[in-house]
Biotite code that builds the C-alpha atoms (Angstrom):
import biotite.structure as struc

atoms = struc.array([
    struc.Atom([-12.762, -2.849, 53.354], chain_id="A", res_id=1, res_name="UNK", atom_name="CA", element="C"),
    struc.Atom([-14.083, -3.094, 50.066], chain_id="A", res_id=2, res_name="UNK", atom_name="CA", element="C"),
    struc.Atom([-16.970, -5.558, 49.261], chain_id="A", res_id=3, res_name="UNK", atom_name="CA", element="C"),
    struc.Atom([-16.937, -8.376, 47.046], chain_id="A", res_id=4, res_name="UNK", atom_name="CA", element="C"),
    struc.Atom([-20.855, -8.408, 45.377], chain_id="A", res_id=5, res_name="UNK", atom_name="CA", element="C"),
    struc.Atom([-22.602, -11.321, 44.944], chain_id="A", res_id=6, res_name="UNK", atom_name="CA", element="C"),
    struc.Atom([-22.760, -12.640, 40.975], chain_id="A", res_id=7, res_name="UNK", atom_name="CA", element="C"),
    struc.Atom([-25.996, -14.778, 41.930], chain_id="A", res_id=8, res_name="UNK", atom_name="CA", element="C"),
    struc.Atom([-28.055, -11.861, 43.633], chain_id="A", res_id=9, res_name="UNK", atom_name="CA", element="C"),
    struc.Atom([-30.948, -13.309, 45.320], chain_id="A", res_id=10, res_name="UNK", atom_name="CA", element="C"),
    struc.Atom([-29.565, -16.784, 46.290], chain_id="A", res_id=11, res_name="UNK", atom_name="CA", element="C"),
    struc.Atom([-30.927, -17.987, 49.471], chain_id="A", res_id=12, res_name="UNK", atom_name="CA", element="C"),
    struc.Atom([-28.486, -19.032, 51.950], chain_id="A", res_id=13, res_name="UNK", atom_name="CA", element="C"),
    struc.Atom([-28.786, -20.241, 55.352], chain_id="A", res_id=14, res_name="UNK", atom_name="CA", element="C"),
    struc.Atom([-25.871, -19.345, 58.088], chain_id="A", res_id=15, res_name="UNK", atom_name="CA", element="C"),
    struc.Atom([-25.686, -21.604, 61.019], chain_id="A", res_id=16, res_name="UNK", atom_name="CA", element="C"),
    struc.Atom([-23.915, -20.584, 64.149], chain_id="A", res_id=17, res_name="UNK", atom_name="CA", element="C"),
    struc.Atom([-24.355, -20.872, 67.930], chain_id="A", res_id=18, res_name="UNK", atom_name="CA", element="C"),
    struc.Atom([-22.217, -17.509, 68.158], chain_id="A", res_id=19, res_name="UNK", atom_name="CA", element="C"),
    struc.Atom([-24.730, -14.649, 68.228], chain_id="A", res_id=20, res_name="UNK", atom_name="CA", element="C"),
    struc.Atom([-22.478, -11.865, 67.075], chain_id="A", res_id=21, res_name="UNK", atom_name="CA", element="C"),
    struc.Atom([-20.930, -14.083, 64.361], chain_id="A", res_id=22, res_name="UNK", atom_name="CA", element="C"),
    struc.Atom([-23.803, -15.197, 62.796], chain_id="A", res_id=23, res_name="UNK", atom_name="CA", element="C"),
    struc.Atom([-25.504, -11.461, 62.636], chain_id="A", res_id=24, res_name="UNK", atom_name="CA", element="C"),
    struc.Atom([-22.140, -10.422, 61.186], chain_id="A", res_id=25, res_name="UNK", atom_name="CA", element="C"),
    struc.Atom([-21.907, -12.834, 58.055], chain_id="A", res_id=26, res_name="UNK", atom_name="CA", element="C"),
    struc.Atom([-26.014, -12.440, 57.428], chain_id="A", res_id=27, res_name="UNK", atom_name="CA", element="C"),
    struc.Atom([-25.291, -8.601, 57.455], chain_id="A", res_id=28, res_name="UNK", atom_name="CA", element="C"),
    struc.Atom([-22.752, -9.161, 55.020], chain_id="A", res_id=29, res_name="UNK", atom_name="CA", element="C"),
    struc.Atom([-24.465, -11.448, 52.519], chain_id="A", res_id=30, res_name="UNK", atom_name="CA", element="C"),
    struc.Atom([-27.488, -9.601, 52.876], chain_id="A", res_id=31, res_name="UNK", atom_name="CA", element="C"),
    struc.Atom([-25.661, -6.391, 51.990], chain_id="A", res_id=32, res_name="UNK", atom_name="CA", element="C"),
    struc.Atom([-23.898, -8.928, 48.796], chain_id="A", res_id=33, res_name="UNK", atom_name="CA", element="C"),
    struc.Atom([-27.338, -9.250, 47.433], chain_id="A", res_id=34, res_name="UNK", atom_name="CA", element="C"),
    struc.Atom([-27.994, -12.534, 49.037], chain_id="A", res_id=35, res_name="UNK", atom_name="CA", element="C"),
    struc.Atom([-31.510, -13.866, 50.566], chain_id="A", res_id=36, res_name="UNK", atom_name="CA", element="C"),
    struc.Atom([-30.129, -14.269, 54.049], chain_id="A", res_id=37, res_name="UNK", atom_name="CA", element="C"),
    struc.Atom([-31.569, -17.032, 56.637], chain_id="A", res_id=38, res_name="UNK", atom_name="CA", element="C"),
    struc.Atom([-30.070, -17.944, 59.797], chain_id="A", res_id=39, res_name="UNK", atom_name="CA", element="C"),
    struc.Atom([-30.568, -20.760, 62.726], chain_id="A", res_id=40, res_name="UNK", atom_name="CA", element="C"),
    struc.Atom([-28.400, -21.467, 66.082], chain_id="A", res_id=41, res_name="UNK", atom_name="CA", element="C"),
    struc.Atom([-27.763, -24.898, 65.905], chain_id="A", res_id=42, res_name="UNK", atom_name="CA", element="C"),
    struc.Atom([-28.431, -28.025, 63.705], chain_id="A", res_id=43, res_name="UNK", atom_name="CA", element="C"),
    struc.Atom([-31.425, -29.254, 64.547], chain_id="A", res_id=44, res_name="UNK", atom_name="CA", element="C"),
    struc.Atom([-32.806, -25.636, 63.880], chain_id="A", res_id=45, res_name="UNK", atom_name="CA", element="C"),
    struc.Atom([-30.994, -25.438, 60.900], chain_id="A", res_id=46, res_name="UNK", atom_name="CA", element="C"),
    struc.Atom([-32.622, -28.813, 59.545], chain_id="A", res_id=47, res_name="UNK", atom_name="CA", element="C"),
    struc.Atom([-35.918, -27.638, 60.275], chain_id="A", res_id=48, res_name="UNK", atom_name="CA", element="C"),
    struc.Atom([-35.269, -23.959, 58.270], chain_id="A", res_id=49, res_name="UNK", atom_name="CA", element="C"),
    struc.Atom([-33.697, -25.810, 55.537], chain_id="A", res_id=50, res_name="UNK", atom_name="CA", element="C"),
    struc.Atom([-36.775, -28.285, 55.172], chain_id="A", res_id=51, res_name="UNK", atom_name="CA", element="C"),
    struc.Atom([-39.459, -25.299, 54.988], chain_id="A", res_id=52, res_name="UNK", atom_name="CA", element="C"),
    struc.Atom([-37.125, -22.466, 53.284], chain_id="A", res_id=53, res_name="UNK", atom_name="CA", element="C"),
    struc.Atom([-34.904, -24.806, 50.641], chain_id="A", res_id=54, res_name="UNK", atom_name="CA", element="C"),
    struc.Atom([-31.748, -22.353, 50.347], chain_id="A", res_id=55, res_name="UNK", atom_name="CA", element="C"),
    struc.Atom([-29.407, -23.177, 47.862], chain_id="A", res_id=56, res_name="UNK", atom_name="CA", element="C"),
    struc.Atom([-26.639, -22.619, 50.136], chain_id="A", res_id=57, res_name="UNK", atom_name="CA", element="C"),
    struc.Atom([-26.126, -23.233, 53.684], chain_id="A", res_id=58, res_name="UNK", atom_name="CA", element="C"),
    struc.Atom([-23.096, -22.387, 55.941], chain_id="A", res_id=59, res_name="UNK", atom_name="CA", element="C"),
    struc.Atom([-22.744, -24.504, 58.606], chain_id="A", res_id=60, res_name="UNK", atom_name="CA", element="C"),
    struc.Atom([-20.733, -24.313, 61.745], chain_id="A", res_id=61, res_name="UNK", atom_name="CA", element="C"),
    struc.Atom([-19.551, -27.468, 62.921], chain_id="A", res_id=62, res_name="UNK", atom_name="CA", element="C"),
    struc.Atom([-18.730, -27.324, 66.444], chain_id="A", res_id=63, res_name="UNK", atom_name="CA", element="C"),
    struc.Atom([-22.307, -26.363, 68.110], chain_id="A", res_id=64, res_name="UNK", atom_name="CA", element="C"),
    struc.Atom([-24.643, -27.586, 71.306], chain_id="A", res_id=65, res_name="UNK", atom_name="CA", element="C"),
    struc.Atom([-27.654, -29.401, 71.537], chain_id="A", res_id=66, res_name="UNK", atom_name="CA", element="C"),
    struc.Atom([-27.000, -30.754, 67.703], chain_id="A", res_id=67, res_name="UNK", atom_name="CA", element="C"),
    struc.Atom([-23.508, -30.118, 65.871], chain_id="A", res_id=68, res_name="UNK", atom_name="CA", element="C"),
    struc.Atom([-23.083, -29.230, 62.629], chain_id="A", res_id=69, res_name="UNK", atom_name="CA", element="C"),
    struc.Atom([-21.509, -32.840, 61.715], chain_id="A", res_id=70, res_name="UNK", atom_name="CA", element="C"),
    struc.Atom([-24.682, -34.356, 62.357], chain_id="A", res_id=71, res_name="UNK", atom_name="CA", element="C"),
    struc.Atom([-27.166, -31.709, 60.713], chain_id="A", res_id=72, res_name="UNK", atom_name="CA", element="C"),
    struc.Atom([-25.021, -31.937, 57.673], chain_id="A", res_id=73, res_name="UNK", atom_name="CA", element="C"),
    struc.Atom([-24.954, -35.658, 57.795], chain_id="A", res_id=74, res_name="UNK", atom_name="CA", element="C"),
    struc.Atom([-28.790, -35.016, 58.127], chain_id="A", res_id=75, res_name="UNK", atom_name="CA", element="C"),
    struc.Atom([-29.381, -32.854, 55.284], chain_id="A", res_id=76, res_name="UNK", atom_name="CA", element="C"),
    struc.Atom([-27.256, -34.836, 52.566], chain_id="A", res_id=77, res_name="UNK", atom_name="CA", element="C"),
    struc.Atom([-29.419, -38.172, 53.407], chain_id="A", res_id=78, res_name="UNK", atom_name="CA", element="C"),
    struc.Atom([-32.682, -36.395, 53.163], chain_id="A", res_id=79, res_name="UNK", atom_name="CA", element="C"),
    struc.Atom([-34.255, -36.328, 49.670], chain_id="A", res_id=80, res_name="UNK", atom_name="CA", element="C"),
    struc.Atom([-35.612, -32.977, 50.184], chain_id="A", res_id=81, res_name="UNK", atom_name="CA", element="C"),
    struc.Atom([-32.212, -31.303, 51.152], chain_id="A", res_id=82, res_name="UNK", atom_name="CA", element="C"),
    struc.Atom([-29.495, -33.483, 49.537], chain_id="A", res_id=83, res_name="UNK", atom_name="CA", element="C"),
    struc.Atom([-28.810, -31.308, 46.812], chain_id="A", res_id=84, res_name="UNK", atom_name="CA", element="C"),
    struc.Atom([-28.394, -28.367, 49.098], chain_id="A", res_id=85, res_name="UNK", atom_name="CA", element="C"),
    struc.Atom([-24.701, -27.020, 48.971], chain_id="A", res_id=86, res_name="UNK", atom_name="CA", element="C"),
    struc.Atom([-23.478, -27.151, 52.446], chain_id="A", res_id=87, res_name="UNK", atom_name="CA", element="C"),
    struc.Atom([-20.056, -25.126, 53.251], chain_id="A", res_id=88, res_name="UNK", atom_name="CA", element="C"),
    struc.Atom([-18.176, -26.130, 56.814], chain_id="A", res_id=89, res_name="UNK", atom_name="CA", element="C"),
    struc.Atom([-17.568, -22.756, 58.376], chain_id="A", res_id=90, res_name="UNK", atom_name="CA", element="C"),
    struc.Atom([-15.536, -23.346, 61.587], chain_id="A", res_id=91, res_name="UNK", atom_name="CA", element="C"),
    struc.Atom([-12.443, -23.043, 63.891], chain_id="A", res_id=92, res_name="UNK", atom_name="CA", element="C"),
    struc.Atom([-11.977, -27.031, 63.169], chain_id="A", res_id=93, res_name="UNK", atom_name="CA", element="C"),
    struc.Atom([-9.196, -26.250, 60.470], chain_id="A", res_id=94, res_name="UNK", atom_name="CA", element="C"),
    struc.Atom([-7.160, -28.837, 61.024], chain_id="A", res_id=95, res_name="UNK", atom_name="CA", element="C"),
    struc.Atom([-7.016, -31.520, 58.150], chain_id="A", res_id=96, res_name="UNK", atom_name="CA", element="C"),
    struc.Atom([-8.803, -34.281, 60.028], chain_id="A", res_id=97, res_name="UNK", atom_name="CA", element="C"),
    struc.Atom([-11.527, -31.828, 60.871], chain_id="A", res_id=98, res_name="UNK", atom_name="CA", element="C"),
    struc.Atom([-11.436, -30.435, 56.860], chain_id="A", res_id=99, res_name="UNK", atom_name="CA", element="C"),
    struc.Atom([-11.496, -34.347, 56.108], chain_id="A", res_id=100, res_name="UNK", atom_name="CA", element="C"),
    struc.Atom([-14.386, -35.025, 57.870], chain_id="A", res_id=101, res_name="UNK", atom_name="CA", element="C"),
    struc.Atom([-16.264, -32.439, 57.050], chain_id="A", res_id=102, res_name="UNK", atom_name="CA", element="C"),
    struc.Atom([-16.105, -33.759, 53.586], chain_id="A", res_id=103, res_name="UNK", atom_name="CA", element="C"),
    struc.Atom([-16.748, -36.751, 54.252], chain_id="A", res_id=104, res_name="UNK", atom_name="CA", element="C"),
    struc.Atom([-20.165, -36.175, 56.462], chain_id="A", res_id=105, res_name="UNK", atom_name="CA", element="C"),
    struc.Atom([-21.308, -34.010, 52.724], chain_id="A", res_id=106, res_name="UNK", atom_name="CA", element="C"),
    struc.Atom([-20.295, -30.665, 53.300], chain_id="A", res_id=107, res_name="UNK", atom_name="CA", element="C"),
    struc.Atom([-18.923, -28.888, 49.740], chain_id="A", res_id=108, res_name="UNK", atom_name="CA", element="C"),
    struc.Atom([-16.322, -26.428, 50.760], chain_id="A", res_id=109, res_name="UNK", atom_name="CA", element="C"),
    struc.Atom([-14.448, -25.569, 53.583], chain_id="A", res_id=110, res_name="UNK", atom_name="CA", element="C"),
    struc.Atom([-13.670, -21.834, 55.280], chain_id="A", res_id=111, res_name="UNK", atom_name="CA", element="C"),
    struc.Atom([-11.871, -21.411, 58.698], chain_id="A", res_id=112, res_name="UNK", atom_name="CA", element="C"),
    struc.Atom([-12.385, -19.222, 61.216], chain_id="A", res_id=113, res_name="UNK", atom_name="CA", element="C"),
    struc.Atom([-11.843, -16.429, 61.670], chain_id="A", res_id=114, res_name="UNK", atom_name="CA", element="C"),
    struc.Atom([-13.518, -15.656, 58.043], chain_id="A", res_id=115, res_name="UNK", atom_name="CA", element="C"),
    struc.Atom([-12.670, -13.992, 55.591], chain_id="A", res_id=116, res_name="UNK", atom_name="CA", element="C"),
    struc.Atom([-16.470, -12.121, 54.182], chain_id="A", res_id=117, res_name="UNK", atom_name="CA", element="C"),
    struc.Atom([-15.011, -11.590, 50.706], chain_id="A", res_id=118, res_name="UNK", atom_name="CA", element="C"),
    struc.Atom([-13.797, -14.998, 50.607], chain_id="A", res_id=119, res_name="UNK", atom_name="CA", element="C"),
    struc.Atom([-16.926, -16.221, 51.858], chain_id="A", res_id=120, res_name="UNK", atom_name="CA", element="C"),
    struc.Atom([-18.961, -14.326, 49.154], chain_id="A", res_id=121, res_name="UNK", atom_name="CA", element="C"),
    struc.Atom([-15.980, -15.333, 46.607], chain_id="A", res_id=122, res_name="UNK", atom_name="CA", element="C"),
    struc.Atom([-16.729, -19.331, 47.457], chain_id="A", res_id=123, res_name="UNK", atom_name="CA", element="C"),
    struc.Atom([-20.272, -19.004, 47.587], chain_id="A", res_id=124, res_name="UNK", atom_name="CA", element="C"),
    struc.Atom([-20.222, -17.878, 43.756], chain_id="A", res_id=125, res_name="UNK", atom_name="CA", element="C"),
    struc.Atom([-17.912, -20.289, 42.754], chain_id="A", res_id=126, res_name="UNK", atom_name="CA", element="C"),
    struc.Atom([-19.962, -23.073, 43.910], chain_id="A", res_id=127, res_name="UNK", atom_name="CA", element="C"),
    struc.Atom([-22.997, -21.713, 42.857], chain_id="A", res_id=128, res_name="UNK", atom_name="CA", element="C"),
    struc.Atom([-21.892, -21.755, 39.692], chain_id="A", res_id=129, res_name="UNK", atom_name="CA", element="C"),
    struc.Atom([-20.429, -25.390, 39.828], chain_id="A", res_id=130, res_name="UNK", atom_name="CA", element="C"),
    struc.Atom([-23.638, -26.831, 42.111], chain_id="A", res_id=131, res_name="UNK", atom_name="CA", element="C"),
    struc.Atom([-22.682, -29.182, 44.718], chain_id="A", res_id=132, res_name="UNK", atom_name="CA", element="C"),
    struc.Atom([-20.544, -32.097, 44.506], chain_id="A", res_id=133, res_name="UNK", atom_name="CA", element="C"),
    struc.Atom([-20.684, -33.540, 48.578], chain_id="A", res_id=134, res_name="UNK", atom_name="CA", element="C"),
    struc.Atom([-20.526, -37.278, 48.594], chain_id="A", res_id=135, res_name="UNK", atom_name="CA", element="C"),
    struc.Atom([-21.388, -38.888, 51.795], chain_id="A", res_id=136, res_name="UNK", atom_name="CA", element="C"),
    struc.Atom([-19.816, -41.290, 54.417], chain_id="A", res_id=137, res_name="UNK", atom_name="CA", element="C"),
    struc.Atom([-21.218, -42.069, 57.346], chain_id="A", res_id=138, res_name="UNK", atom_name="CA", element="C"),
    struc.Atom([-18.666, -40.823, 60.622], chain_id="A", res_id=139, res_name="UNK", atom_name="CA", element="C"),
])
């Protein structure tokens, strides 16, 4: 498969995801994309890394244990320090409500599962470009 580089090279981006193996797999690929590649489990960890690290990016999976990616989001869009953070939804939860909500809670962007890592790479530098534009609701 060919690989779709990164036209921001060095961007720091955070990928959240309970699933091990998919979370290795997408920070493998940004990494390889030119991208500054941090990653946390769940959303309370992913709050925490986002406080200390400040990426300008941060892929979130939504459907998580302990805290979801609904609520981190929610989290990180209220918080001065992290409300201009781009947050992209990356989960399984592609039906419209869950697309819906996801915008409303702050996120950016939306990708389903499975993903697509060119289209992932693709999004990330068209928003970069752009900078964020969540607005928030409360859910």
């Amino acid at each position: 498969m060919p690989y779709v580089t990164s036209a921001v090279h060095s961007e720091s981006v955070l990928v959240v995801d309970d699933d091990r193996d998919a979370r290795e797999m997408l920070s493998e690929y940004l990494a390889f994309c030119g991208f500054v590649v941090h990653r946390a489990q769940d959303g309370g960890e992913a709050i925490e890394v986002a406080v200390r690290l400040r990426p300008r990016v941060v892929l979130m999976d939504l459907m998580m244990p302990r805290m979801d990616g609904w609520e981190a989001t929610r989290r990180l869009k209220t918080d001065d320090r992290t409300k201009g953070m781009t947050i992209i939804a990356v989960s399984a939860c592609s039906h419209n409500d869950g697309q819906a909500r996801a915008r409303r809670v702050g996120c950016d962007d939306f990708i389903p599962k499975p993903v697509d890592l060119e289209d992932i790479v693709r999004v990330l530098n068209r928003l970069l470009s752009s900078g964020p534009s969540g607005a928030i609701e409360n859910v």
